[in-house]
ZATORVEX-355040 format. One line per 3 residues: for each residue x, z, y of N, C-alpha, C. Coordinates in steps of 0.001 Angstrom, whole numbers, plus 500000, padded with zeros to 6 digits. Atoms other than C-alpha are relative to their C-alpha. Layout:
N
X/Z/Y/X/Z/Y/X/Z/Y; ...
***
This chain:
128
500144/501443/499922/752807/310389/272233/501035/499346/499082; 499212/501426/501246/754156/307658/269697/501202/499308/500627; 498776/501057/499213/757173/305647/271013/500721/498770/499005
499312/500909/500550/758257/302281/269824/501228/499665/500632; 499188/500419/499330/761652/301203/270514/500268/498705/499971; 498745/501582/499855/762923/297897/271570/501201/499621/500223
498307/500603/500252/766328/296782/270675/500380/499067/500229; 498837/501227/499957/768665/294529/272507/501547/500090/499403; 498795/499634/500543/772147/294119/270797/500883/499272/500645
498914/500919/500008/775155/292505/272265/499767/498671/501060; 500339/501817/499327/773919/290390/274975/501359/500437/501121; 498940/500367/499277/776791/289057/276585/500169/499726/501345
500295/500592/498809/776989/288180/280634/501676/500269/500469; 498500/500008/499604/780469/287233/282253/499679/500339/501787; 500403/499470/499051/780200/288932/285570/501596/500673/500983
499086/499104/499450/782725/290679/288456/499914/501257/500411; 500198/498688/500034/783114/294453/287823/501479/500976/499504; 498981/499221/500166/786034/297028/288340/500745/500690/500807
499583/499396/499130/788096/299478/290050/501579/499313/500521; 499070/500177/500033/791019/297762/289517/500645/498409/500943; 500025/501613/499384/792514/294438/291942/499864/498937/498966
499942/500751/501421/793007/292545/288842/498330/499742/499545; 501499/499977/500151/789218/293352/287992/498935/498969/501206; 500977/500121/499091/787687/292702/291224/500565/498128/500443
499600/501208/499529/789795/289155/291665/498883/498736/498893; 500629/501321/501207/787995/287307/288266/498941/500906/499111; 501481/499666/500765/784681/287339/286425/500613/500448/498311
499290/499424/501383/785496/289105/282818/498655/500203/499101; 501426/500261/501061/783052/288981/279877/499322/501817/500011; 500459/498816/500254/780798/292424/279402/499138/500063/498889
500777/500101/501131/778314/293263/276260/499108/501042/500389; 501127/499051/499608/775118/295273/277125/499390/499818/498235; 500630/499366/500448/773279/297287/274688/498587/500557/500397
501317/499027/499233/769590/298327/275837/498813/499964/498878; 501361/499749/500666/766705/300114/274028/499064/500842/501410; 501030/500031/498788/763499/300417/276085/498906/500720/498705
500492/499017/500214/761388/303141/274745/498871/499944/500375; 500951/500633/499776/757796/302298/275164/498777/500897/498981; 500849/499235/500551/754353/303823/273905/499301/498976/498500
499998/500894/501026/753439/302401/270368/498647/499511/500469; 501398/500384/499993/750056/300377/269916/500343/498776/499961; 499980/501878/500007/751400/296256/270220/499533/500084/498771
499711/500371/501464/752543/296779/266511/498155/499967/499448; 501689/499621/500794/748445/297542/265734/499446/499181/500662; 500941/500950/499325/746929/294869/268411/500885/498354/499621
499328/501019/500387/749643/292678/267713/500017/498566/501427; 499778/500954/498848/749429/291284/271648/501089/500408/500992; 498722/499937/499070/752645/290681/274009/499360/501061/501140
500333/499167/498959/750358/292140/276670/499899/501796/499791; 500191/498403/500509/750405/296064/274761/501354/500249/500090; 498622/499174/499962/754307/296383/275442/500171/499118/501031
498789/500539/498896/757435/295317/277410/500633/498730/499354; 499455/501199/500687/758365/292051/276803/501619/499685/500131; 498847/499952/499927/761774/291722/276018/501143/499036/500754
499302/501193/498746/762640/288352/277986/500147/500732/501155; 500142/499202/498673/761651/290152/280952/501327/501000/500555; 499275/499059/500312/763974/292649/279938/501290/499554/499971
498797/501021/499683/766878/290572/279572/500442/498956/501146; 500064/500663/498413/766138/288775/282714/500232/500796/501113; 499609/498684/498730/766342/291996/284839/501647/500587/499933
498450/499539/500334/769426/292901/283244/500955/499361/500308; 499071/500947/500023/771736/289993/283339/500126/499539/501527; 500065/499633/498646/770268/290068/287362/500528/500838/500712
499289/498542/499106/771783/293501/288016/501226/499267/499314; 498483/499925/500086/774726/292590/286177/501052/498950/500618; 499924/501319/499022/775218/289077/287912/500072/500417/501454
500343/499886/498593/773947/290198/291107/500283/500972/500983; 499102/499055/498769/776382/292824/292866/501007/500427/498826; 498787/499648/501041/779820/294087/291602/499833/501133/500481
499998/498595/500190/780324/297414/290603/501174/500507/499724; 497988/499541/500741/783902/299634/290841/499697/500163/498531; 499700/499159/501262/782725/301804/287563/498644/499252/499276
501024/500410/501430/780942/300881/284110/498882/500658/500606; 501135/499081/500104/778941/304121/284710/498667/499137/501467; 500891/500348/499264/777302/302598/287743/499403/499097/500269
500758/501455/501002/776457/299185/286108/498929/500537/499394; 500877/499185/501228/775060/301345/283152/498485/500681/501098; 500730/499436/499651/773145/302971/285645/498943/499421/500754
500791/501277/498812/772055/300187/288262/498839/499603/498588; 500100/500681/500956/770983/298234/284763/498098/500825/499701; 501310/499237/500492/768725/301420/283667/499146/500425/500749
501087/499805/498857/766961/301988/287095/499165/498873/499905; 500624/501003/499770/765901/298644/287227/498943/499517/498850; 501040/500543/501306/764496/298345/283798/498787/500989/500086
501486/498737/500030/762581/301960/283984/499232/499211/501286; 500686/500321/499035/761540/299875/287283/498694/498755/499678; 500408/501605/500663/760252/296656/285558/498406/499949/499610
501283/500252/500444/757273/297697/283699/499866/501887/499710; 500442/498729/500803/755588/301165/283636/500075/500852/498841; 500621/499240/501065/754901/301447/280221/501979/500418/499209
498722/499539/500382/758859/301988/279732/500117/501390/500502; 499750/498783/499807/759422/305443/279123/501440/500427/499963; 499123/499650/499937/762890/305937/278324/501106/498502/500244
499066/500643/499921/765880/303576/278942/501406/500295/499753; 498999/499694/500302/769206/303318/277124/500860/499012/500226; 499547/501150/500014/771735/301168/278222/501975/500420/499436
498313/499630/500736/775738/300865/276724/500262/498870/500513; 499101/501349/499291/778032/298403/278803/501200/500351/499361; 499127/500390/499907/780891/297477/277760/501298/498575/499797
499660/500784/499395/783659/295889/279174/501369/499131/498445; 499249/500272/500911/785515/293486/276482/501180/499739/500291; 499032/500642/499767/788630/292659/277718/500724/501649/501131
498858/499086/499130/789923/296369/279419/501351/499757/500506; 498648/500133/499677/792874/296258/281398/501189/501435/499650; 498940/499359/500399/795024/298698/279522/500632/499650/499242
498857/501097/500723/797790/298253/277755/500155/500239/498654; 500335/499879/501905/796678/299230/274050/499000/499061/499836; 500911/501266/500649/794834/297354/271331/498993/500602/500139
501237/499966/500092/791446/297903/271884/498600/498936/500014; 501434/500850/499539/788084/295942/271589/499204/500091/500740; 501263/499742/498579/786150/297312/274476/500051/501223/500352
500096/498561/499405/785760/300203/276517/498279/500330/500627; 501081/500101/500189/782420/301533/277500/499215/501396/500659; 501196/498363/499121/779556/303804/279494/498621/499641/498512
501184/500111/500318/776543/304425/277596/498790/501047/500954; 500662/498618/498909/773611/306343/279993/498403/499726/499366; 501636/500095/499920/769704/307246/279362/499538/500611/500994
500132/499105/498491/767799/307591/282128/498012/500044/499515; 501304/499432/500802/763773/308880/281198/499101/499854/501522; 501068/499894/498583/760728/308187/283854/499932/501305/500423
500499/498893/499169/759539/311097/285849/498800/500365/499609; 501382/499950/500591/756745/312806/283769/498839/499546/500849; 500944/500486/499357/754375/312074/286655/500004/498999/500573
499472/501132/499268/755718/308699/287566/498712/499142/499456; 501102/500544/500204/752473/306436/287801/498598/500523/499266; 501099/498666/500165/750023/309429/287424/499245/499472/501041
501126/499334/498534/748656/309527/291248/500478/501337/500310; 500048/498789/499988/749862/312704/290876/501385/500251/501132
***
């Protein structure tokens, strides 16, 4: 099977997430990354209804990341990519990369960061 990917870059959501007291007291900016992995055919019908629409997609996301705090990246990254493989069937794979811009350590860095893929269940919406 064919796979088109869809690319989000850099979407931003200021949210409360961390292991740390400091973390868990104030909302801190984060940057999501997600490609959604999908069966080709829009690009040839050229209708929204032949894929995953990417609003959608950004609307589910910015929901998990808004809508419960998380000690660790990894289990953002992970909440993030259940919910999307949950969203719309025709998503076959899900890649998501969080990270957090503003780490609390004490070097220069620009961000720290989970990236996770998480892949349907070959028979997931079979019957089977």
């Amino acid at each position: 099977m064919d796979l088109d990917r869809i690319e989000i870059r850099s979407l931003r959501v200021v949210a409360t997430h961390g292991a740390l007291p400091e973390e868990r007291g104030r909302a801190q900016p984060f940057e999501l990354d997600i490609d959604v992995l999908v069966p080709s055919g829009s690009g040839r019908s050229d209708r929204l209804v032949d894929t995953v629409d990417y609003g959608q997609v950004l609307t589910r996301a910015v929901e998990v990341v808004t809508g419960t705090s998380f000690m660790l990246l990894e289990a953002l990254a992970d909440a993030v990519a259940e919910a999307l493989l949950n969203l719309d069937p025709r998503a076959m794979t899900v890649e998501v990369a969080v990270r957090k811009l503003r780490p609390t350590v004490p070097h220069d860095v620009s961000s720290a960061g989970i990236r996770v893929a998480r892949r349907r269940a070959e028979d997931a919406g079979t019957g089977r």
